[in-house]
N, CA, C and O of each residue as an XYZ file, in Angstrom:
840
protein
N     166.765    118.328    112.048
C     166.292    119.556    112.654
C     165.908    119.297    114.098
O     165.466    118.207    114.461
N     166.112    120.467    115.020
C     165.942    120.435    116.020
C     164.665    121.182    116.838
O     165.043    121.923    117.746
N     163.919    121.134    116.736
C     162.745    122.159    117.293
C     163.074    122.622    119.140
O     162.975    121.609    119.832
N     163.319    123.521    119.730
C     162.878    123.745    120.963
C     161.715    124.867    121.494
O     161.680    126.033    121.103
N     160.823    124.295    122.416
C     160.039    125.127    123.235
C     159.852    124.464    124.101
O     160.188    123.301    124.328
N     158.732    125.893    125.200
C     158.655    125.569    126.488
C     157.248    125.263    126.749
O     156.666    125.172    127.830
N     156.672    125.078    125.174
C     155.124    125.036    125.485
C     154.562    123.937    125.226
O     154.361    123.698    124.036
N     154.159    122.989    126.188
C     153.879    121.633    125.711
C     152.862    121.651    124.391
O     153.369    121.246    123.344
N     151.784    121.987    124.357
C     150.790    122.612    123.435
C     151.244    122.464    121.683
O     150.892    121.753    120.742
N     152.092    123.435    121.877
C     152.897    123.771    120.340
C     153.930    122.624    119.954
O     154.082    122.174    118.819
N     154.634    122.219    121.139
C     155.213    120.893    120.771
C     154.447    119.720    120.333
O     154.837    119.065    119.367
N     153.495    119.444    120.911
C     152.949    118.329    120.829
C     152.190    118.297    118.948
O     151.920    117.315    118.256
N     152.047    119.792    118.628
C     151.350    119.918    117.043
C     152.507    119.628    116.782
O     152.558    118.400    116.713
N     153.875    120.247    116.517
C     154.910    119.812    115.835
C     155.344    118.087    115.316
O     155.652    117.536    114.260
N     155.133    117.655    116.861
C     155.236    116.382    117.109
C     154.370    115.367    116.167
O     154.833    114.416    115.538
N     152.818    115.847    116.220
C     151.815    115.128    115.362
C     152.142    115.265    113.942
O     151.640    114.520    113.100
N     153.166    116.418    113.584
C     152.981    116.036    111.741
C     154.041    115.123    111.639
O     153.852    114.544    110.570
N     154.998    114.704    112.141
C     155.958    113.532    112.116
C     156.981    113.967    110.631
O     157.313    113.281    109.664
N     157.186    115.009    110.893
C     158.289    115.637    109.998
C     159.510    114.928    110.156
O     160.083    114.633    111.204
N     159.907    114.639    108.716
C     161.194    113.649    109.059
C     162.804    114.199    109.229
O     163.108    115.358    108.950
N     163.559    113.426    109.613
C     164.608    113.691    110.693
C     164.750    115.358    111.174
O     165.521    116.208    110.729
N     163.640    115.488    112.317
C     162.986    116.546    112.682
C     162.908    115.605    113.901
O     162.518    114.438    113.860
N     163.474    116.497    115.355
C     162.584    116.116    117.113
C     162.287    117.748    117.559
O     162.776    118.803    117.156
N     161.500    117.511    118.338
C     161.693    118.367    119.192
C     161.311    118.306    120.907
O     160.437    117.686    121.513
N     162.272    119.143    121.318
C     162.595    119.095    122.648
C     161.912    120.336    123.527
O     161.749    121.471    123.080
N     161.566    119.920    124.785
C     160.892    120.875    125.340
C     162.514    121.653    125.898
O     163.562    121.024    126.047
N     162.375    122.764    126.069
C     163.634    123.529    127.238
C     163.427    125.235    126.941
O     162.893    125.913    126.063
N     164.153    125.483    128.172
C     163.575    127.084    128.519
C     164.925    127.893    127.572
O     166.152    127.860    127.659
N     164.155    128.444    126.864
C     165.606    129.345    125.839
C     166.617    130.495    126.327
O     167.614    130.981    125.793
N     165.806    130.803    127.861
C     166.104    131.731    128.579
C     167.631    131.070    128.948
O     168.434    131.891    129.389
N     168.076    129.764    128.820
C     169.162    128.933    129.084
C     169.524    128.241    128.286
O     168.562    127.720    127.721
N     170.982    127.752    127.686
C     171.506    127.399    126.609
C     171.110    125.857    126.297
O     172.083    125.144    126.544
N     170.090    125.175    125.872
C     170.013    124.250    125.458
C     171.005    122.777    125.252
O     170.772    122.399    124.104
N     171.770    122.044    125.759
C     172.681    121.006    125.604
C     172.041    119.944    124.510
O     171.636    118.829    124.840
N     172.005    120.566    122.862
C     171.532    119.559    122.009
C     172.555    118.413    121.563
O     172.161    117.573    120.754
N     173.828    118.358    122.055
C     174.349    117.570    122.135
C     174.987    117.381    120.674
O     175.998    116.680    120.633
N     174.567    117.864    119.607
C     175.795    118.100    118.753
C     175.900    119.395    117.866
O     175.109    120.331    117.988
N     176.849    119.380    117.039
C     176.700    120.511    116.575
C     175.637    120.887    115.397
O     175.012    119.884    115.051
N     175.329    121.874    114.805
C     174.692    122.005    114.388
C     174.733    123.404    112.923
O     175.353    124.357    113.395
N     174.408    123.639    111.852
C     174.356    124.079    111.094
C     173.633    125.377    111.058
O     174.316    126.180    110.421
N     172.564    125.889    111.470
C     171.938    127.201    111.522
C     171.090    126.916    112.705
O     170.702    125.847    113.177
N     170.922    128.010    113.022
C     169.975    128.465    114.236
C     168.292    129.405    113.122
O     168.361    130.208    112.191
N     167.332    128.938    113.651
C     166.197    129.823    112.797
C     165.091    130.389    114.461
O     164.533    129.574    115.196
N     165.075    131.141    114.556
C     164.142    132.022    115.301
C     163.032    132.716    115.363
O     163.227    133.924    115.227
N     162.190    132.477    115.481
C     160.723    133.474    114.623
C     159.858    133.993    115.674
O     159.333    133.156    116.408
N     159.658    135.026    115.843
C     158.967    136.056    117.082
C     159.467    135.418    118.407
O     158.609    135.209    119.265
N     160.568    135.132    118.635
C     161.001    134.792    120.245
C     162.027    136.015    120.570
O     161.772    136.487    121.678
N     163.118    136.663    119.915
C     163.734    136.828    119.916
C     163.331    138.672    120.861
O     164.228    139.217    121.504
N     162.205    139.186    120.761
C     161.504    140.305    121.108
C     160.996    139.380    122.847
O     159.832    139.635    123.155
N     161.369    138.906    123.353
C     161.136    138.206    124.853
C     162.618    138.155    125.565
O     162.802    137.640    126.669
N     163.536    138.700    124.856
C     164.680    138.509    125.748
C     165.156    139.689    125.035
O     165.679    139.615    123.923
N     164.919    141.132    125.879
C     165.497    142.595    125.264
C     167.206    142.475    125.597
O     167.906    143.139    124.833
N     167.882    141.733    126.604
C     169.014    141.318    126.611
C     169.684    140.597    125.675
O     170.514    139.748    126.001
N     169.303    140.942    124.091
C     169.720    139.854    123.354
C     171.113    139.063    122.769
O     171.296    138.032    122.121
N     172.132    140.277    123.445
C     173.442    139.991    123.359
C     173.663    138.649    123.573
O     173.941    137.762    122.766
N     173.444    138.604    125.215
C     173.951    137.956    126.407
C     173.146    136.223    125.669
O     173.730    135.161    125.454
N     171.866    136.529    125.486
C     171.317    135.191    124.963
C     171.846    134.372    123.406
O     171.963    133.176    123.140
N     172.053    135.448    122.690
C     172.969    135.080    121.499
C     173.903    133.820    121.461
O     174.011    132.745    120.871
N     174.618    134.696    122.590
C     175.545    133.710    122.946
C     175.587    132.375    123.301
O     176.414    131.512    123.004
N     174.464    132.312    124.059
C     174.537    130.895    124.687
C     173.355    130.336    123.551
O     173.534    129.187    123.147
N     172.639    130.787    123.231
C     172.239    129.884    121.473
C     173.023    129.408    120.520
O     172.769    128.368    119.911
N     174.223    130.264    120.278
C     174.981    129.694    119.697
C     176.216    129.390    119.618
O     177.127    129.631    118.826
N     175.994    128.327    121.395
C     177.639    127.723    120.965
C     178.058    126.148    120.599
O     179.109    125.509    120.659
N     176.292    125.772    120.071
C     176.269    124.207    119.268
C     176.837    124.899    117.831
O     177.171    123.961    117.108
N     177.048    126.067    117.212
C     176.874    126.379    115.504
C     178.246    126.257    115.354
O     179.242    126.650    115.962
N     177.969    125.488    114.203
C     179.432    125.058    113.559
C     179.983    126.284    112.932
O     179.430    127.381    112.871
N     181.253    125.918    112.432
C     182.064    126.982    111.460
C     181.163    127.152    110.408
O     180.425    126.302    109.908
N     181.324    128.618    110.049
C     180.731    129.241    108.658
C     178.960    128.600    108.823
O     178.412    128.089    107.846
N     178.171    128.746    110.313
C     177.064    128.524    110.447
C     176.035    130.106    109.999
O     176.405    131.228    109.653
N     174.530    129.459    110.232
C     173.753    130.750    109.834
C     172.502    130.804    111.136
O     171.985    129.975    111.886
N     172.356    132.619    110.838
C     171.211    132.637    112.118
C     170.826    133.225    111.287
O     171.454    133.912    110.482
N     169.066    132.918    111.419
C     168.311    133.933    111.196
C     166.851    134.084    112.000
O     165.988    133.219    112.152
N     166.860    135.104    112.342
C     166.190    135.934    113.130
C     164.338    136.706    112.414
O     164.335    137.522    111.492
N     163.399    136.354    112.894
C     162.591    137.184    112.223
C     161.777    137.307    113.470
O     161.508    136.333    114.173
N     161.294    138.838    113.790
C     160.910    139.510    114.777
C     159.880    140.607    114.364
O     160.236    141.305    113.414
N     158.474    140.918    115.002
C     157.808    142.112    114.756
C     158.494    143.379    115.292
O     159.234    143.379    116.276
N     158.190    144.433    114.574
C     158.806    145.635    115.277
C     157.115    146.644    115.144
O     156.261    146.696    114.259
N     157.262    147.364    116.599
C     156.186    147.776    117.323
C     154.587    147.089    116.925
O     153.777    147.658    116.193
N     154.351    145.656    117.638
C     153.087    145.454    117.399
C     151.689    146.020    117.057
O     150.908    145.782    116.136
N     151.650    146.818    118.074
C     150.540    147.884    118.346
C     150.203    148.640    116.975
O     149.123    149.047    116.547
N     151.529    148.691    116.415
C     151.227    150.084    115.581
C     150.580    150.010    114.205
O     151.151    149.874    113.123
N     149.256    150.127    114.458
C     148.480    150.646    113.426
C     147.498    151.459    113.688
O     146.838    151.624    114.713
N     147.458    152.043    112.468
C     146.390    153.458    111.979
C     144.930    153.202    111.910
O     144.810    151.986    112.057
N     143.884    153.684    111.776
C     144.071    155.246    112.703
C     143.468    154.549    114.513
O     142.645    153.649    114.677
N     144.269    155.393    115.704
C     143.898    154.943    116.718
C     144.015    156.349    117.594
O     144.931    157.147    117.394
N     143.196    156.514    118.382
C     142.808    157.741    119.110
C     144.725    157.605    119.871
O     145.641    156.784    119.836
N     144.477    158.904    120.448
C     145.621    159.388    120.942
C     146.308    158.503    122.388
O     147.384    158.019    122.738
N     144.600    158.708    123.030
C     144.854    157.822    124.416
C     145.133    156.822    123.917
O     146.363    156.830    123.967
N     144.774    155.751    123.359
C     145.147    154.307    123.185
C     146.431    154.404    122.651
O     147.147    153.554    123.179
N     147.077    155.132    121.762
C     148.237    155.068    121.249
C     149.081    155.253    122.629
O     149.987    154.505    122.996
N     148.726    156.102    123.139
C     149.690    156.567    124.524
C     149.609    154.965    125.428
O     150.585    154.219    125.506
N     148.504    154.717    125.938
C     148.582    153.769    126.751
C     149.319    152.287    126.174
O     150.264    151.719    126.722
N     148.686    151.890    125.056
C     150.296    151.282    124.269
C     151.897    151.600    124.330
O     152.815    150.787    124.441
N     151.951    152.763    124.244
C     153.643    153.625    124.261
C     154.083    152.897    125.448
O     155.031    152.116    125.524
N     153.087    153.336    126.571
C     153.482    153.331    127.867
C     153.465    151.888    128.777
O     153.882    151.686    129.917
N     152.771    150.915    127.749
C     152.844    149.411    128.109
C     154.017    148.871    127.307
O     154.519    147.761    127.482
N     154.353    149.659    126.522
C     155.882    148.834    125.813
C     157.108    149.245    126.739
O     158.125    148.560    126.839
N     156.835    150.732    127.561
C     157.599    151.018    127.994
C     158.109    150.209    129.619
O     159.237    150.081    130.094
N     157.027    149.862    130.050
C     156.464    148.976    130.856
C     157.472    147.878    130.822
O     158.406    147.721    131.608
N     157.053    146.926    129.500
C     157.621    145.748    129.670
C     159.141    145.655    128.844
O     159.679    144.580    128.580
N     159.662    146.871    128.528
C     161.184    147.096    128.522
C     162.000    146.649    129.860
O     162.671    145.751    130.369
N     161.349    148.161    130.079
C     161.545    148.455    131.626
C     162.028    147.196    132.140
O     163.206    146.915    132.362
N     160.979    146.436    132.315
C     160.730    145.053    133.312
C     161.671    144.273    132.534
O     162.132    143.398    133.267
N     162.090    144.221    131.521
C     163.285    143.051    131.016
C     161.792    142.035    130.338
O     162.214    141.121    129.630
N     160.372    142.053    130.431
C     159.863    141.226    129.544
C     159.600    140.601    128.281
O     159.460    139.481    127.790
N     159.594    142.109    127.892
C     159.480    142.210    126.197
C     160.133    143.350    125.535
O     160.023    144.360    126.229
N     160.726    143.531    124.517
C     161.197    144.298    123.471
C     159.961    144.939    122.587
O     159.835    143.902    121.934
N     159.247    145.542    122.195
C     158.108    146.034    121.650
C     159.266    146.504    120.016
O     158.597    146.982    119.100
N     160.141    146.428    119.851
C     160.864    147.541    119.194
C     162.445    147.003    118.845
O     163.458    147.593    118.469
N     162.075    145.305    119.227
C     163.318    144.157    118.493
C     163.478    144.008    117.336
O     164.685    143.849    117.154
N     162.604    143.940    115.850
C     162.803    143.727    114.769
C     163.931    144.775    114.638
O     165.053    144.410    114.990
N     163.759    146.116    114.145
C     164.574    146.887    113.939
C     165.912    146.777    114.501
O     166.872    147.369    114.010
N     165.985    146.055    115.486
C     167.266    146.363    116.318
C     168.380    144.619    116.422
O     169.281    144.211    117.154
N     167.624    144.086    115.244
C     168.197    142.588    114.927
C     169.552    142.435    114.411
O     170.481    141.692    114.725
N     169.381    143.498    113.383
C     170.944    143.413    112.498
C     172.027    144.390    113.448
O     173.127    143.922    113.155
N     172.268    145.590    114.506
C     172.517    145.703    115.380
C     173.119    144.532    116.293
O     174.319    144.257    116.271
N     172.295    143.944    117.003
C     172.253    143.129    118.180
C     173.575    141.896    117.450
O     174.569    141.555    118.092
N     173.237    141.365    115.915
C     174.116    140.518    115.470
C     175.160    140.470    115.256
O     175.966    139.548    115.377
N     175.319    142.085    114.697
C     176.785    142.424    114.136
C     177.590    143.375    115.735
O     178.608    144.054    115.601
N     177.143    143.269    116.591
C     177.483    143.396    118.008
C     177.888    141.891    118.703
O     178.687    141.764    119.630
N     177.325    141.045    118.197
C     177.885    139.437    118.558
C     178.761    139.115    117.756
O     179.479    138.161    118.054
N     178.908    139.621    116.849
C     180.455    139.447    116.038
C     179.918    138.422    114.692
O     180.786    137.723    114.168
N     178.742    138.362    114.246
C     177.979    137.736    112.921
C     178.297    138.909    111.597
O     178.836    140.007    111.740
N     177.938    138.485    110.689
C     177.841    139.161    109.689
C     176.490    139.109    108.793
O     176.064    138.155    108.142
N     176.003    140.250    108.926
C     174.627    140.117    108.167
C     174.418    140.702    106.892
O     174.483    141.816    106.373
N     174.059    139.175    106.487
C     174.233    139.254    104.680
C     172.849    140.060    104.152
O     172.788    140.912    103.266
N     171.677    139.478    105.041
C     170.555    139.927    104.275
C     169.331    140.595    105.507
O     168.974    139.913    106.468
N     168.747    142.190    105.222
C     168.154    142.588    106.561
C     166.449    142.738    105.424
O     166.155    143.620    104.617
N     165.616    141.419    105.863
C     164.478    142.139    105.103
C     162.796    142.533    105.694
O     162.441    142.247    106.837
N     162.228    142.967    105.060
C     161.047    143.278    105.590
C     159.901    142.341    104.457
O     159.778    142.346    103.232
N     159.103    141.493    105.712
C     158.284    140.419    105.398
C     157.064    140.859    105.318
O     156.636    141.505    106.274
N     156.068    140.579    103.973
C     154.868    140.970    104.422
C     154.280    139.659    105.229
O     154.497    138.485    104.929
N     153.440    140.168    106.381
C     152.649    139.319    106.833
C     151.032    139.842    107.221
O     150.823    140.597    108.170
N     149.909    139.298    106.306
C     148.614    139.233    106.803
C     147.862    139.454    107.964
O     146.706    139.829    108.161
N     149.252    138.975    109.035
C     148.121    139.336    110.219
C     148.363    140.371    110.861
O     147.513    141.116    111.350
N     150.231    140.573    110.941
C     151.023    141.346    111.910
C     151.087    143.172    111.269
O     151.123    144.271    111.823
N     151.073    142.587    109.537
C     151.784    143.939    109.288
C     150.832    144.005    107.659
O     151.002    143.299    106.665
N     150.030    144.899    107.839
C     149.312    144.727    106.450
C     148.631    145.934    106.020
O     148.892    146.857    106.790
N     147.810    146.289    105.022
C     146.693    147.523    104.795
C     145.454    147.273    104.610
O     145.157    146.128    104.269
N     144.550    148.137    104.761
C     143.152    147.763    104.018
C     142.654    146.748    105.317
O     143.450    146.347    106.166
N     141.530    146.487    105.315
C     140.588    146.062    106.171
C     141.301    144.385    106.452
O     141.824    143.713    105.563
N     141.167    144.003    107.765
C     141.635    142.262    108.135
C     140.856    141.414    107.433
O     139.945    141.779    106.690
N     141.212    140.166    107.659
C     140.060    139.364    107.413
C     139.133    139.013    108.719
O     139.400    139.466    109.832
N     138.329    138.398    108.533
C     137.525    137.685    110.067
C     138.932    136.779    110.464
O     139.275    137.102    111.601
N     139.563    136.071    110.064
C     139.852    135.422    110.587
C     141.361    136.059    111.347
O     142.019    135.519    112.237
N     141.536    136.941    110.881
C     142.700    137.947    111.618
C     142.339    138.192    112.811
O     142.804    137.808    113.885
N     141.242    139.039    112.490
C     140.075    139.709    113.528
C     140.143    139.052    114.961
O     140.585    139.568    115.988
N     139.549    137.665    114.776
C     139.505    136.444    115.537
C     141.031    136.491    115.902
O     141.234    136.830    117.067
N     142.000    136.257    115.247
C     143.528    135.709    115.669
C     144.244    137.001    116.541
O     145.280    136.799    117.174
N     143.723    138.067    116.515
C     143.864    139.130    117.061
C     143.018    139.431    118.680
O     143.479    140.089    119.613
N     141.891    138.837    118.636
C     141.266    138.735    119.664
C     141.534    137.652    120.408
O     141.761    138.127    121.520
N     141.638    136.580    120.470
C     142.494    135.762    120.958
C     143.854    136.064    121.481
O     144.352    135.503    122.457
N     144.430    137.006    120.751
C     145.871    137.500    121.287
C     145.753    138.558    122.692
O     146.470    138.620    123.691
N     144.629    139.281    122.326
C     144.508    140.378    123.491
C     143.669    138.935    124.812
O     144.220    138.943    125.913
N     143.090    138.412    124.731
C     142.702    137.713    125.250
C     143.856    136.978    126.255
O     143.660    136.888    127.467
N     144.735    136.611    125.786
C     146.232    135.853    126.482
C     146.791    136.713    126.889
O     147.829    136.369    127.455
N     146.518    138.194    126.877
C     147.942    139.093    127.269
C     147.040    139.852    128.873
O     146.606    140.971    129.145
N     147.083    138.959    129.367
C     146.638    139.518    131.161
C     147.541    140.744    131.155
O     146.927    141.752    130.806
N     148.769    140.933    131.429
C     149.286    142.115    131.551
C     148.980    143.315    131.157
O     148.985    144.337    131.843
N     148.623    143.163    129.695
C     148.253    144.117    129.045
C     146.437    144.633    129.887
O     145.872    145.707    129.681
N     145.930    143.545    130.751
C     144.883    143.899    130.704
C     144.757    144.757    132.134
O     144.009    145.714    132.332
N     145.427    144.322    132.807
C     145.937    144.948    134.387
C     146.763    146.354    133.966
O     146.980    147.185    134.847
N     147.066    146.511    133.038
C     148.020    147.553    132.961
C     146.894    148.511    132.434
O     147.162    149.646    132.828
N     146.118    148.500    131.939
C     144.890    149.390    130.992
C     143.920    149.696    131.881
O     143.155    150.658    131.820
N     143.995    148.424    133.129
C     142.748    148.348    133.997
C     141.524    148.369    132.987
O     141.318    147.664    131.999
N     140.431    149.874    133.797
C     139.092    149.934    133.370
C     139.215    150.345    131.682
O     138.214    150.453    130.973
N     140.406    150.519    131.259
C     140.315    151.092    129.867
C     140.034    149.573    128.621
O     139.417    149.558    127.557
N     140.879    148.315    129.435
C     140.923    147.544    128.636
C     140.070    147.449    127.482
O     140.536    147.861    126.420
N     138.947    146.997    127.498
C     137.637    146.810    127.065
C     137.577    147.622    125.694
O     136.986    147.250    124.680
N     138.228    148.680    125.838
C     137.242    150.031    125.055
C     138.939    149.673    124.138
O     138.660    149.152    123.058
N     140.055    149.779    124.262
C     141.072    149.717    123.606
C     141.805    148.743    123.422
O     143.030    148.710    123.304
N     140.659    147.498    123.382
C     140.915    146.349    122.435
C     139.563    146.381    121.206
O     139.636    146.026    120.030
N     138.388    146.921    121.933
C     137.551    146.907    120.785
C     137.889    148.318    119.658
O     137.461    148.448    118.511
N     138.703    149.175    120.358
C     138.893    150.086    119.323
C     140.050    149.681    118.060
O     140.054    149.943    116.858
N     140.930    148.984    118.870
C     141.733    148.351    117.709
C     141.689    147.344    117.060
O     142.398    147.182    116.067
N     140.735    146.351    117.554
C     139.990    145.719    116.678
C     139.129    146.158    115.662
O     138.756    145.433    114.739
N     138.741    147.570    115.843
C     137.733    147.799    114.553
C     138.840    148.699    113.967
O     138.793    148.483    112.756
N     139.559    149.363    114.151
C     141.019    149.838    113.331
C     141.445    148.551    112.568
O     141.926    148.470    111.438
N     141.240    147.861    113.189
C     141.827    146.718    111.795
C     141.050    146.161    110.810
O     141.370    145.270    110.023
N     139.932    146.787    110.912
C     138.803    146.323    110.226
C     138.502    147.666    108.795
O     138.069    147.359    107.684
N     138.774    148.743    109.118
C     138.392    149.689    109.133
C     139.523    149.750    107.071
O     140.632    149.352    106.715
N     138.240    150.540    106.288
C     139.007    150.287    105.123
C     139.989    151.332    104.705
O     140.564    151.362    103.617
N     140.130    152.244    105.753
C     141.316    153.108    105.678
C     142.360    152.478    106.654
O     143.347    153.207    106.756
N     142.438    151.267    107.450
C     143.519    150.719    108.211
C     145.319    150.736    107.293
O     145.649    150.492    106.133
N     145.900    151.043    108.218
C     147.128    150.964    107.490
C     148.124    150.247    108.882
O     147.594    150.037    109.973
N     149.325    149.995    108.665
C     150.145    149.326    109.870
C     151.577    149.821    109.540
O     152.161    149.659    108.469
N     152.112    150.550    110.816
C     153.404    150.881    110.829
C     154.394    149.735    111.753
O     155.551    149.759    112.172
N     153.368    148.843    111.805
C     154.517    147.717    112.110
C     154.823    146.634    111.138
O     154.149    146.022    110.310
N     156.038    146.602    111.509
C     157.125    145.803    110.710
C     157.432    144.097    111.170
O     157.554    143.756    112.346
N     157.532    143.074    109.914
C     158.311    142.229    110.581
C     159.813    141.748    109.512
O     160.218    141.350    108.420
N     160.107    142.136    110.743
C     162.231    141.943    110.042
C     162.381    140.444    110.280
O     161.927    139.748    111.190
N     163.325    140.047    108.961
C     164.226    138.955    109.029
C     165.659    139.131    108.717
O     166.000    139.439    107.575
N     166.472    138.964    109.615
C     167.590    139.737    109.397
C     168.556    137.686    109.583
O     168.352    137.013    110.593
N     169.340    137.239    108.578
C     170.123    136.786    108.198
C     171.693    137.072    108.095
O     172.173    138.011    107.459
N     172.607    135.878    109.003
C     173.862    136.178    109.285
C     174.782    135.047    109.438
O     174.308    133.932    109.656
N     175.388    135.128    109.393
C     176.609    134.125    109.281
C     177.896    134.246    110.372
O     178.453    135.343    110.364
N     178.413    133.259    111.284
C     180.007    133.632    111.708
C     180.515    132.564    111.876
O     179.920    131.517    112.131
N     182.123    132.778    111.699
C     183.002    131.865    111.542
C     183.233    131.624    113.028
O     183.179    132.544    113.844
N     183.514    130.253    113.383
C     183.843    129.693    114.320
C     182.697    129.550    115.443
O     182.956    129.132    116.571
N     181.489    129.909    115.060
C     180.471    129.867    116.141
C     179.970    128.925    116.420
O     180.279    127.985    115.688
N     178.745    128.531    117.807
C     178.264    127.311    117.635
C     177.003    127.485    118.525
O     177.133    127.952    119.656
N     175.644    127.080    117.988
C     174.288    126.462    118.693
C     173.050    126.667    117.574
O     172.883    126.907    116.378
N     172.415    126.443    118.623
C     171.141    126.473    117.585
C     169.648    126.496    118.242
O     169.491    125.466    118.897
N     168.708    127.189    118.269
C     167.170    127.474    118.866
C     166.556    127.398    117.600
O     166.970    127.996    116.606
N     165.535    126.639    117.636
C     164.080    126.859    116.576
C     162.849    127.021    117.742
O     162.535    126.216    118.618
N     162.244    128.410    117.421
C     161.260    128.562    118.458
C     160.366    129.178    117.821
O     160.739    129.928    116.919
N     158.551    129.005    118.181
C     158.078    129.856    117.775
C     157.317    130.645    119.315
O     157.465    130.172    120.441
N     156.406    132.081    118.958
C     156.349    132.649    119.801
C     155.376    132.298    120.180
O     154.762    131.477    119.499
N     154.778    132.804    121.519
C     153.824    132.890    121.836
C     153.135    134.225    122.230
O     152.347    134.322    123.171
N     153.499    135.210    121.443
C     153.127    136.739    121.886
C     151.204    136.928    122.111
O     150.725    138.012    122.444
């Protein structure tokens, strides 16, 4: 196995469990990786929503993948979205996804658009599913330790905080207690969409840093 990222941090944990015939390499995914041989599947997990161009990157991920290789892809679709949240905050969310479309930064709205994007690269997708996950996509009140993993997240996202300006404050603590809240519900999704093509070739293992 091949691990790549660009974050020394996350490499270096990978590195410490000494997983066997497992390396990993630092390199920017934004550019096709030279792993130097071929390789059997490509696996992707929340990166794939950082490059809304995902055609164009497809490609150059996978031209290490051997014949009859596999990708699979797993991506959130609309982060933000959970219940119940006042109108303004929902809007000013809308309008920060729209933001970082716009800008080519982020995809807010990639899960859904995985099995698309694949079978447009000429893959075949055997299996399109929806994952529960605890932190991203769930009902009923978080745990603390979500809570925390959630605050920490708004914490790293400067953009988000320049873009809200004076609102920041008030519409991170409001959706922090929306997730707390024992009527919370979440209309976001995380897709794993699974595919296969003949004659292809590369391979990315990344995780995100959203």
């Amino acid at each position: 196995m091949i691990g790549v990222d660009m974050n020394e941090e996350l490499l270096r944990e990978a590195q410490s469990r000494k997983l066997p015939n497992a390396e990993f390499r630092m390199s920017d995914l934004r550019t096709s990786p030279d792993l130097g041989v071929g390789v059997d599947g490509l696996w992707c997990s929340f990166t794939a929503a950082y490059f809304p161009d995902l055609l164009a990157v497809l490609a150059a991920w996978t031209r290490h993948l051997q014949p009859g290789g596999w990708v699979a892809l797993t991506e959130i679709d609309d982060l933000f979205g959970h219940e119940p949240l006042s109108a303004r905050t929902k809007a000013l969310f809308e309008a920060y996804a729209r933001d970082a479309f716009v800008a080519e930064r982020y995809d807010f709205h990639m899960g859904r658009k995985l099995r698309d994007h694949l079978e447009r690269s000429g893959f075949t997708v055997s299996k399109m599913l929806t994952l529960e996950d605890q932190e991203l996509s769930f009902g009923g009140p978080a745990r603390p330790e979500v809570v925390d993993a959630w605050r920490t997240r708004f914490d790293r996202m400067k953009l988000l905080r320049d873009f809200c300006a004076p609102n920041f404050e008030q519409v991170r603590e409001e959706f922090l207690g929306c997730l707390m809240r024992a009527d919370h519900s979440s209309v976001a999704k995380v897709y794993c969409c699974i595919a296969t093509k003949q004659g292809a070739q590369a391979c990315a293992n990344a995780r995100p840093d959203a």
